[in-house]
Every structure is written in structure tokens, then in C-alpha cells.
C-alpha positions in Angstrom: -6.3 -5.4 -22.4 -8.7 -3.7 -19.9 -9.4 -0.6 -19.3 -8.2 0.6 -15.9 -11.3 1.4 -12.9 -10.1 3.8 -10.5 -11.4 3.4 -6.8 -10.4 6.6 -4.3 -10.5 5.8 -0.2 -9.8 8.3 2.3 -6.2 7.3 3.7 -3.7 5.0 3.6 -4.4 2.8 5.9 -8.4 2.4 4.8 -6.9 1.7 1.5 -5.0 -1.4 2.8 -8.0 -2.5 4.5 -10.2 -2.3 2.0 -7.7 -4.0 -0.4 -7.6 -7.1 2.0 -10.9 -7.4 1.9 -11.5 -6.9 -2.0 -8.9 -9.5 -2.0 -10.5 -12.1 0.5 -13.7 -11.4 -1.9 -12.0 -12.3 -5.3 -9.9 -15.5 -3.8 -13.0 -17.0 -2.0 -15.0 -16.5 -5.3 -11.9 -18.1 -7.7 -11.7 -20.7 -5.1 -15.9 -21.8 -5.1 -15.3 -21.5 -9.2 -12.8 -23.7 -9.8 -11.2 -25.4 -6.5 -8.3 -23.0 -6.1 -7.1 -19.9 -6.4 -3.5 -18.0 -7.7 -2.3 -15.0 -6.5 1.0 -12.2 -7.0 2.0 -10.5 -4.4 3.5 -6.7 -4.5 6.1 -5.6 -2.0 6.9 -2.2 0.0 5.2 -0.6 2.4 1.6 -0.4 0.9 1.8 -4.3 -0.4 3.2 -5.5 3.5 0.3 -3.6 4.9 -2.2 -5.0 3.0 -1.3 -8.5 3.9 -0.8 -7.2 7.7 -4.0 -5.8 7.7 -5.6 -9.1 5.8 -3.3 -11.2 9.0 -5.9 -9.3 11.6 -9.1 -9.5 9.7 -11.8 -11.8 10.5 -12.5 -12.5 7.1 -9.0 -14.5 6.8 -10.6 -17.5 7.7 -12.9 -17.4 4.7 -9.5 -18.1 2.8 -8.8 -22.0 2.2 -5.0 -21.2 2.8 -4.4 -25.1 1.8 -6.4 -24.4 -1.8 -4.1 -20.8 -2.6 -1.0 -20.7 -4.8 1.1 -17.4 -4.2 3.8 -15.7 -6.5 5.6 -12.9 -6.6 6.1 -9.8 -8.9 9.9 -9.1 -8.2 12.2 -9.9 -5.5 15.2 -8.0 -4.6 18.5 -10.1 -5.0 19.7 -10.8 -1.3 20.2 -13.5 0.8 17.4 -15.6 1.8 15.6 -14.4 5.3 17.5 -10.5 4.5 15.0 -8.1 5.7 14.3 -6.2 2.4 13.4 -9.0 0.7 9.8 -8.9 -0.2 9.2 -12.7 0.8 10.8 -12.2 4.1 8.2 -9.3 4.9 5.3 -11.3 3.3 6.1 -14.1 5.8 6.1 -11.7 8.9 3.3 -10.1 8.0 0.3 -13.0 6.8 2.6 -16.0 6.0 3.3 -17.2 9.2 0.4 -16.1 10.3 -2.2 -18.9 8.3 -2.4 -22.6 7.6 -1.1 -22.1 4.1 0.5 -25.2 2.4 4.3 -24.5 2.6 4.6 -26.2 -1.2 2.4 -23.7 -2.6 4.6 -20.5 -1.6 6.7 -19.8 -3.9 9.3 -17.2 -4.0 11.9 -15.9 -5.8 15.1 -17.3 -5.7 17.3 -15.8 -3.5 21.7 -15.5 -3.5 23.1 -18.0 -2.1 25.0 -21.0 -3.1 23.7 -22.3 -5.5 22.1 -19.2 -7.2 24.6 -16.6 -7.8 23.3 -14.1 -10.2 19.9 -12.4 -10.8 20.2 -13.8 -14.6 19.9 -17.9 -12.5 17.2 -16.7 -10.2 15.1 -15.5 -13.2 15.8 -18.7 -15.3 14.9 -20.8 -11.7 11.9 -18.8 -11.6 10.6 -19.2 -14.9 10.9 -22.7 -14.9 8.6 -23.3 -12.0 6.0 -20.9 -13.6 6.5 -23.5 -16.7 5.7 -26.1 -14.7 2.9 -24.8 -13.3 1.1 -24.3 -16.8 -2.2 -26.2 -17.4 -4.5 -26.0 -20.0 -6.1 -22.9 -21.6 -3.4 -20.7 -19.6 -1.3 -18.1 -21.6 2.2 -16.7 -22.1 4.2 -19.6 -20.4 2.8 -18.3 -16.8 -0.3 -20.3 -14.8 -3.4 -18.1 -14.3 -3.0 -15.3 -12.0 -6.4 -14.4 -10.7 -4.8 -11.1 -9.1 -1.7 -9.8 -9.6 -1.0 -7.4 -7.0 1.0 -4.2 -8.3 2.5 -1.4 -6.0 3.4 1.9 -8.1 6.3 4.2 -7.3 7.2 7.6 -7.3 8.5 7.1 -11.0 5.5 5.0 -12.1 7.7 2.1 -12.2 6.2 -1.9 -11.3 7.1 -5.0 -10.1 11.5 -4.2 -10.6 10.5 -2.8 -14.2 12.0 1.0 -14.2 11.1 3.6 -16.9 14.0 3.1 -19.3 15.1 0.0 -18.5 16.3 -3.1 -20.9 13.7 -5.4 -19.2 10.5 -3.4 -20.6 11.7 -4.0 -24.0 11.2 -8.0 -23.0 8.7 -9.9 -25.6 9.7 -13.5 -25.0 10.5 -14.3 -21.3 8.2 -14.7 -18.4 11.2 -13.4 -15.3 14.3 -11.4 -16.2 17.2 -10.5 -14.0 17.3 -6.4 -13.3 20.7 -4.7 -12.6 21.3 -1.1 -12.3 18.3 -0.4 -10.4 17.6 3.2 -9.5 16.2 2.1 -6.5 18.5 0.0 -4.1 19.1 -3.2 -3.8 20.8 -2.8 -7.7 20.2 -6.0 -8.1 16.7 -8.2 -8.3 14.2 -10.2 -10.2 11.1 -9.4 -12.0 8.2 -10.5 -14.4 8.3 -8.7 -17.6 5.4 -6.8 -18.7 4.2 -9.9 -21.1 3.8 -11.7 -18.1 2.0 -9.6 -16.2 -0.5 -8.8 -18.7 -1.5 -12.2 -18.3 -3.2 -12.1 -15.0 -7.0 -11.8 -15.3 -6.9 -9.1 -12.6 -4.1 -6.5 -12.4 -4.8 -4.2 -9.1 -2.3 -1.0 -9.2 -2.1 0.1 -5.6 -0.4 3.2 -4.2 -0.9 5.7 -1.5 0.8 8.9 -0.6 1.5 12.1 -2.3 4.7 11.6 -3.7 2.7 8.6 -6.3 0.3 11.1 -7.5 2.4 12.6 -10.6 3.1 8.8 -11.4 -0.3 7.6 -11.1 -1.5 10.8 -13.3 1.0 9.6 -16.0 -0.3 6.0 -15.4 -4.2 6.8 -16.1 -3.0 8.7 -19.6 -1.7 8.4 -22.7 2.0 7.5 -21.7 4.2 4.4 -23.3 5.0 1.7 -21.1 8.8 2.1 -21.3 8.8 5.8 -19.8 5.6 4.7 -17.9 6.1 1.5 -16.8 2.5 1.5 -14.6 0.6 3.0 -17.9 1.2 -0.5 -19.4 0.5 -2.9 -16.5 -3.0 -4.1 -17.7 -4.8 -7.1 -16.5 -6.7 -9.5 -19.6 -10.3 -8.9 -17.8 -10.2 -6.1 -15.4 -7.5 -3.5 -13.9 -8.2 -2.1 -10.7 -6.7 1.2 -9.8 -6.9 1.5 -6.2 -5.4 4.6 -4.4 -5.6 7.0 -1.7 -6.8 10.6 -1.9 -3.2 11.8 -1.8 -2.3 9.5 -4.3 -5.6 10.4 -6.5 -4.7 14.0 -6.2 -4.0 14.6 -9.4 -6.1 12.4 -11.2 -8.8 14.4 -13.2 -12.1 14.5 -11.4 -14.5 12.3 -13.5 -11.7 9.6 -13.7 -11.8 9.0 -10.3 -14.7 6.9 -8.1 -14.8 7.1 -4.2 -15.2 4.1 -2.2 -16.2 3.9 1.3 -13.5 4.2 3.9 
């Protein structure tokens, strides 16, 4: 696994900014490489902005929106179109925003009818990763050029909490999550296997209250009390905060980038 590179910009909303555009950057260049491009995207507040502020920048266009698979990292366990799910503010935010093809979206299952626990959704889920698989990609997941990672206040990723049954997961790609300490209870997420298959894994977080967690992220910690401390990407792991967030990183661990 790589070893993390931290990057420091001055606010929150710089930092989503400059994450759009890192990200227009790596799917243009995955895209001119091989024809497409595969991306995870991250919920909460620092993940919507990002795509809100890649929606209003000029260099969206740059994107071939018809040539871009996207994914998701977890998914709370609601309804389809309920406002905390991480799809619907994906789709608010950049999705309806672009001329992406609708068959290359794919989202979590959500509860309805004919998915009625977290346990279905995960299995659902799993199989269209499956079938996705080509060639020379690993762990039963298609390549992920970028998988997009928000941190929390307890260093916990994707719906992967310190403690939790699911970090203990060797085999399967997407598990069911109950009991989370963060509401909804219920939702679906990769497992750590999964995500360390990504070429690129970008930790984001901004605010003060993520600076203890991203302090125990850039140490020594074990992935099952740290959750973020073993989210690694197979080439390169991007650790991209804000200076609250950095606080309490030590100084020569930390790089500033421009605002």
C-alpha cells in the first residue's frame, strides 16, 4: 500500500475547490490513457461540496461525462430519492447537472420493495461490481481510479466505524452495516479490501472537529480503532485537508497548497 501525501489549503471551501479540480485533472488523464475513467464518490458535507463546486467550474466540460463510470463508498439504507441519501445529494449537486450516461451511475441499492435489508442491498451491490470486472483488475471490484474518502470525527470511512464487525471483513467486496453510531443505523458499505483496491484513495476532511481523527489517521493506529489509518490506495493516497483539519498534524508531515 501507499504511503499517504498530505496537502494543507486554507479553508473549507478552497479545499473543495481545489479537490474538483485535482479531480477533473486525474479523470481527463485516466480518460486520454485508456478511453474511460471510474470513480467512488464520498458523501456529507465536504463530498456534496466538492461535486457542487466541480457543477460550477469551467473545467467540467473537460470531463467526457458519456466515458465516466461512478460508484459509491456507502449509502445509507433509505428510501430511494430520501434526502440523506448520498446518491440523492450527488444528483442535486453535479448529477443532474452534466450529460452523464444514466447506465453508468450506479448507486446503492436503496429499501424498497424489492430490497428489504442492508444484508440484499450489499449482495445487489456486489454483484454489479462482479460484473463489471475486466482483466488485470483486483479483489472482485473494477478499477477505481479515485476513490473518494470523507473522514469523521471518529476517523471512521465509507459506513466502516472503529469497532465494528465490518472492518474485520477479508472476503466480500460490500457488507450491510447496522448499529451505526451515526444515524441512519442502517446502510451499505465497501469493506476495507475493497477499497484498498483503488489506485488512488483521496482522504478528505475539513473542520476542527476531524483534526484528532486525522492525527490518529497519519500514525501508527490499526485499522479497526482507526478505520481512516487503513484506507490506503495501491499507487497513491492523497491526504487532502483544511488547516483546521491539519491542526494537529505534526509540522513536517504536512505540505501547503495554494488556496
Amino acid at each position: 500500500m501507499s504511503e499517504p501525501e498530505v496537502r494543507v489549503h486554507r479553508d473549507g471551501a478552497g479545499l473543495a475547490q481545489a479537490i474538483a479540480v485535482r479531480l477533473v485533472t486525474h479523470v481527463v488523464e485516466a480518460q486520454n490513457a485508456r478511453g474511460s475513467a471510474s470513480v467512488v464518490l464520498t458523501g456529507g458535507g465536504l463530498g456534496t461540496a466538492v461535486l457542487a463546486a466541480l457543477a460550477r467550474s469551467v473545467a467540467r466540460d473537460s470531463v467526457d461525462w458519456r466515458r465516466l463510470d461512478l460508484w459509491w463508498g456507502d449509502e445509507r439504507f433509505l428510501p430511494p430519492g430520501d434526502p440523506e441519501r448520498n446518491e440523492t445529494s450527488a444528483r442535486a449537486a453535479l448529477l443532474d447537472h452534466v450529460p452523464i450516461d444514466s447506465e453508468r451511475v450506479h448507486p446503492m441499492p436503496a429499501r424498497d420493495g424489492s430490497c428489504q435489508s442492508p444484508e440484499a442491498g450489499a449482495e445487489r451491490y456486489a454483484a454489479e461490481l462482479a460484473a463489471a470486472v475486466r482483466p488485470g483488475d483486483h479483489g472482485g471490484v473494477p478499477t477505481f481510479d479515485v476513490l473518494l474518502l470523507g473522514v469523521g470525527p471518529d476517523a471512521h470511512v465509507a459506513s466502516l466505524f472503529p469497532e465494528h464487525a465490518a472492518l474485520y471483513e477479508t472476503n466480500r467486496t460490500v457488507v450491510g452495516v447496522h448499529g451505526s453510531p451515526k444515524p441512519p443505523p442502517l446502510r451499505i458499505s465497501l469493506t476495507m479490501p475493497a477499497i484498498r483496491t483503488a489506485t488512488e484513495v483521496w482522504l478528505i476532511a475539513s473542520g476542527a472537529e476531524k483534526a484528532s481523527a486525522m492525527r490518529l489517521a497519519l500514525s501508527a493506529a490499526g485499522p479497526v480503532q482507526v478505520p481512516a489509518a487503513g484506507a490506503r490506495g495501491r499507487g497513491r493516497t492523497m491526504v487532502l485537508l483544511d488547516e483546521a483539519a491539519a491542526s494537529l498534524l505534526p509540522p513536517g508531515l504536512r505540505r501547503a497548497s495554494s488556496p
